[in-house]
C-alpha positions as a printed NumPy array, in Angstrom:
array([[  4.624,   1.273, -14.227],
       [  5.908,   1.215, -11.033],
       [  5.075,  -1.672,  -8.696],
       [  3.396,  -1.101,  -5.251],
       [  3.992,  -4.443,  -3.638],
       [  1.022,  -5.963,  -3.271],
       [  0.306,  -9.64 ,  -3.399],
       [ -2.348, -11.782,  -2.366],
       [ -2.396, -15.242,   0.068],
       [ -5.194, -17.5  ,  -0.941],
       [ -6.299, -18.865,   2.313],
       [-10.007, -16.532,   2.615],
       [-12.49 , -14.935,   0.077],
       [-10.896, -12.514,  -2.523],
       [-12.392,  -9.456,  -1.437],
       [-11.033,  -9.786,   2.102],
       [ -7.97 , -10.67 ,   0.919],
       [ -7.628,  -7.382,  -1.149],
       [ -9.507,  -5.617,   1.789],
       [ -6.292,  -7.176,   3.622],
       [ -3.42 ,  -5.83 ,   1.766],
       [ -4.558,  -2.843,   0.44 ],
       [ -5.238,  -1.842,   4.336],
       [ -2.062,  -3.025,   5.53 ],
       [  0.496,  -1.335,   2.632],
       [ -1.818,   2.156,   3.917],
       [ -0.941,   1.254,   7.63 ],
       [  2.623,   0.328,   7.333],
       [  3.211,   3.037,   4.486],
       [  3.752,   1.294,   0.841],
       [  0.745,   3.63 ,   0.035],
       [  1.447,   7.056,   1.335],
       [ -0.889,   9.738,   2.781],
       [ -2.24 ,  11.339,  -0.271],
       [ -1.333,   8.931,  -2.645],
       [ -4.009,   8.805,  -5.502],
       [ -5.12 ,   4.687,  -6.173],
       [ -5.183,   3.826,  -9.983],
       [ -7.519,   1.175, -10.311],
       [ -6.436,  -0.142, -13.058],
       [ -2.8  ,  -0.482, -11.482],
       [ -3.958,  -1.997,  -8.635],
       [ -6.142,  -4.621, -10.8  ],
       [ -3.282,  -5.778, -12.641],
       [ -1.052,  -5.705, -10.037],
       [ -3.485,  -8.013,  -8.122],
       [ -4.561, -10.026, -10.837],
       [ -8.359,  -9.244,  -9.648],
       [-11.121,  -7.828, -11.509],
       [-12.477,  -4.033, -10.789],
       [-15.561,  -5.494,  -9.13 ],
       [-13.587,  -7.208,  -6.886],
       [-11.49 ,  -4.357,  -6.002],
       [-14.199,  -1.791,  -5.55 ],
       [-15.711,  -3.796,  -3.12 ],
       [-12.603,  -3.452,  -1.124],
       [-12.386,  -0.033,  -0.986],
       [-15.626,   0.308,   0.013],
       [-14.531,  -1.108,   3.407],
       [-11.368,   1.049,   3.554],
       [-13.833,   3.962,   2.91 ],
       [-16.058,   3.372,   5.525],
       [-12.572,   2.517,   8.219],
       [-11.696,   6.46 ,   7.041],
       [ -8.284,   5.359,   5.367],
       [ -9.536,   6.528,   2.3  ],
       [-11.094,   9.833,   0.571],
       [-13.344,   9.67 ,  -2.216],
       [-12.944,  12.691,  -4.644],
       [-13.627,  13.84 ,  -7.594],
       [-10.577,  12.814,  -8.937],
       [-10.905,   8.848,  -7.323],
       [ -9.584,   7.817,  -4.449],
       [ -6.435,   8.324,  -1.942],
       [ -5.256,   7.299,   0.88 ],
       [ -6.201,   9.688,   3.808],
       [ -3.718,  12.109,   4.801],
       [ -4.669,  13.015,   8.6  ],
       [ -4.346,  16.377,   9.616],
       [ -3.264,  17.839,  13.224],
       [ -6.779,  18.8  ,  14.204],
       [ -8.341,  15.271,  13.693],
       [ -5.345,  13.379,  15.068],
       [ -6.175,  15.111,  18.268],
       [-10.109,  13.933,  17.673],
       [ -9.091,  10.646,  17.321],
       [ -6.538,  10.653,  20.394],
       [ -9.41 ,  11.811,  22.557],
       [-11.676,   9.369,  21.306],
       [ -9.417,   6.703,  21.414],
       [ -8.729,   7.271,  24.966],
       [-12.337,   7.061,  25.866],
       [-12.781,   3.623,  23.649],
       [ -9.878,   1.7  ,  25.061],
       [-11.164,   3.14 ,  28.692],
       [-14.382,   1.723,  27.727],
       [-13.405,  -1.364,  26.448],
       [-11.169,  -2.926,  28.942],
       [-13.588,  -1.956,  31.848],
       [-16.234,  -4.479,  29.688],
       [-13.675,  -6.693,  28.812],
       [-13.042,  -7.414,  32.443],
       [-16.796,  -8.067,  33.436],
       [-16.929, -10.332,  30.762],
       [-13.814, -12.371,  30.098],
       [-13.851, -15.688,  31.039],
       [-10.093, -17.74 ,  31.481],
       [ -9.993, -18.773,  27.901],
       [-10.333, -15.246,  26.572],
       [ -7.504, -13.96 ,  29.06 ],
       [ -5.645, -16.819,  27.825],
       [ -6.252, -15.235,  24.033],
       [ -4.468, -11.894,  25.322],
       [ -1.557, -14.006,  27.218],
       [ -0.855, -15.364,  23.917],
       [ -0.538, -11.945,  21.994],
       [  0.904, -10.218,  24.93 ],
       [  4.028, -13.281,  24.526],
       [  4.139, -12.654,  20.907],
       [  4.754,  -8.827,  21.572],
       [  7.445,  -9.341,  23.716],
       [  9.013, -12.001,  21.374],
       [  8.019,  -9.95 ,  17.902],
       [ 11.669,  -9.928,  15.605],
       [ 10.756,  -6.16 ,  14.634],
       [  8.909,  -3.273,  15.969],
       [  6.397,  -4.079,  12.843],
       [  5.63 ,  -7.507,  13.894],
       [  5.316,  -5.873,  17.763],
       [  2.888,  -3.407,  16.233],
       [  0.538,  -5.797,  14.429],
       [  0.487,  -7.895,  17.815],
       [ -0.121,  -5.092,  19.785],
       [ -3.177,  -3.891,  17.23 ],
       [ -4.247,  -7.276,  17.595],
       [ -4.404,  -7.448,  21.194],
       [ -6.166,  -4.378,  21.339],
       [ -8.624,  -5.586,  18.717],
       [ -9.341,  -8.691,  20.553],
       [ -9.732,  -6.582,  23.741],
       [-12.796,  -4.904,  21.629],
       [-14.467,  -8.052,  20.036],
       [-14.694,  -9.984,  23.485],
       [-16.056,  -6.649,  25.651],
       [-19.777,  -7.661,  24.859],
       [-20.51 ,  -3.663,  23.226],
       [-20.881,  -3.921,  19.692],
       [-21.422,  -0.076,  19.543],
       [-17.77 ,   0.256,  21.178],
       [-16.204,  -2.515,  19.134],
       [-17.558,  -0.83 ,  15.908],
       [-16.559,   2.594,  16.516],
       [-12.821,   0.779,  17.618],
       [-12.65 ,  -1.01 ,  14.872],
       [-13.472,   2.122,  12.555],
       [-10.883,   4.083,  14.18 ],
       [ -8.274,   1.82 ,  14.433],
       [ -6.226,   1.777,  11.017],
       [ -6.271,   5.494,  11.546],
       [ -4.594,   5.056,  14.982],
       [ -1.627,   2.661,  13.523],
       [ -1.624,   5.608,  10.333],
       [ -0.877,   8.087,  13.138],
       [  1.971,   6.085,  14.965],
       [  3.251,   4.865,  12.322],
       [  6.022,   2.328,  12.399],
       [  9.085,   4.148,  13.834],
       [ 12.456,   2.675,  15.015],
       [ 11.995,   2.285,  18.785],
       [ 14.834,   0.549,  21.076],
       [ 14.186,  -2.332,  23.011],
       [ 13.695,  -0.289,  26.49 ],
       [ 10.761,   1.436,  25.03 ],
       [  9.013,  -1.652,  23.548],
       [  9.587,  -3.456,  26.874],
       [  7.627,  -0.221,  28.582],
       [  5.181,  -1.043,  26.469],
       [  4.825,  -4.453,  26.759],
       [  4.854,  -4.026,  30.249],
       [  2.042,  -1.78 ,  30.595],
       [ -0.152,  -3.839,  28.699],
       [  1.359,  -7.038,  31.049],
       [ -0.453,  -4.885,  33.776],
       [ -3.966,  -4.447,  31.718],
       [ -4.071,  -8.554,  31.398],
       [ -3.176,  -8.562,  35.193],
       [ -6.039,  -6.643,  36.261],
       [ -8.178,  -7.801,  33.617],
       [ -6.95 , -11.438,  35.524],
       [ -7.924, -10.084,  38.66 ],
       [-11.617,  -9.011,  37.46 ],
       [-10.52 ,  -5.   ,  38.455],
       [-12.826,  -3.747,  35.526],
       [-12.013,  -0.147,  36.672],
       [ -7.993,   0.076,  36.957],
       [ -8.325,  -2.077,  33.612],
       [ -9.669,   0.657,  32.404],
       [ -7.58 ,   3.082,  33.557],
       [ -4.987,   1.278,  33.021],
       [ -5.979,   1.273,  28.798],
       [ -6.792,   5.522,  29.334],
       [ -3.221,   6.736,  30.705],
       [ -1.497,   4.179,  27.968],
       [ -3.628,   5.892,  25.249],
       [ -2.818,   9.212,  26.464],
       [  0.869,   8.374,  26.827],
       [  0.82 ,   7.397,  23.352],
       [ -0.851,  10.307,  21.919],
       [  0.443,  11.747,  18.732],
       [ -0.678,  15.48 ,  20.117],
       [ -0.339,  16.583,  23.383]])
């Protein structure tokens, strides 16, 4: 049996931690788009019972980083039409997003994203500076005060890291990066809901994985 490298902390409840792992080997690629889940692998792998694990999956179905066939489940492989879908409509979410964030943030919150904006720039790897930055993003969607928006982000999400996947990028182009999320936090700082905004837009589009 081949192992897939999954292990659990024991710090929160047992189905989020398996919610945890299983979602990050799909993001970062341990499980591959299209690979088929064995439950039973996984269970013993884990050490956790098929109740347990089910109720994972559940979530990762519903975040669309899973399919559900006939056959059981895989991990989603995302094809060019719906990676444009979800570039669009990630564009419009961050957009919306950062223009709320800014209305509402208060000088602890900004403080939050000054925090993951430093560990960015100070990540070891481009993994670590991913997470951050998916972190900073998500935090950018919790605090905006629209639970509709911060839903729909957090559904797409995993299926925006899926589509960047974790490439080998020199330092120049993670300092671009950083920088032009330095300048969201600065006009998010400066209460300019709408370049915030448009600020979140152009880096989406820049980022796009079909233009």
């Amino acid at each position: 049996m081949s192992n897939l490298g999954l292990s659990l902390p024991r710090s929160i409840s047992l189905r989020e931690q398996v919610t945890d792992t299983l979602r990050h080997s799909i993001l970062f690629g341990t499980l591959k788009p299209g690979q088929k889940l064995i439950e039973r692998q996984i269970c013993e792998e884990m050490g956790i019972s098929r109740t347990v694990l089910r109720e994972a999956l559940q979530h990762l179905d519903a975040e669309g980083l899973l399919i559900n066939g006939r056959r059981g489940r895989s991990v989603v492989a995302i094809g060019m039409q719906e990676a444009r879908e979800i570039d669009d409509t990630r564009q419009a979410l961050e957009r919306l997003i950062a223009e709320s964030f800014a209305r509402n943030a208060g000088k602890a919150e900004i403080a939050e994203l000054r925090v993951l904006l430093s560990a960015m720039e100070t990540a070891d790897d481009e993994r670590e500076a991913l997470i951050k930055e998916t972190e900073f993003f998500a935090r950018l969607a919790d605090g905006c005060g629209n639970k509709v928006a911060a839903g729909f982000f957090r559904q797409l999400s995993g299926r925006v890291v899926m589509l960047r996947g974790v490439t080998e990028r020199d330092g120049a182009d993670r300092r671009q990066r950083t920088a032009g999320i330095r300048a969201i936090v600065e006009a998010i700082d400066a209460g300019d809901a709408e370049k915030a905004g448009t600020l979140c837009a152009s880096r989406a589009a820049a980022g796009a994985t079909y233009r």
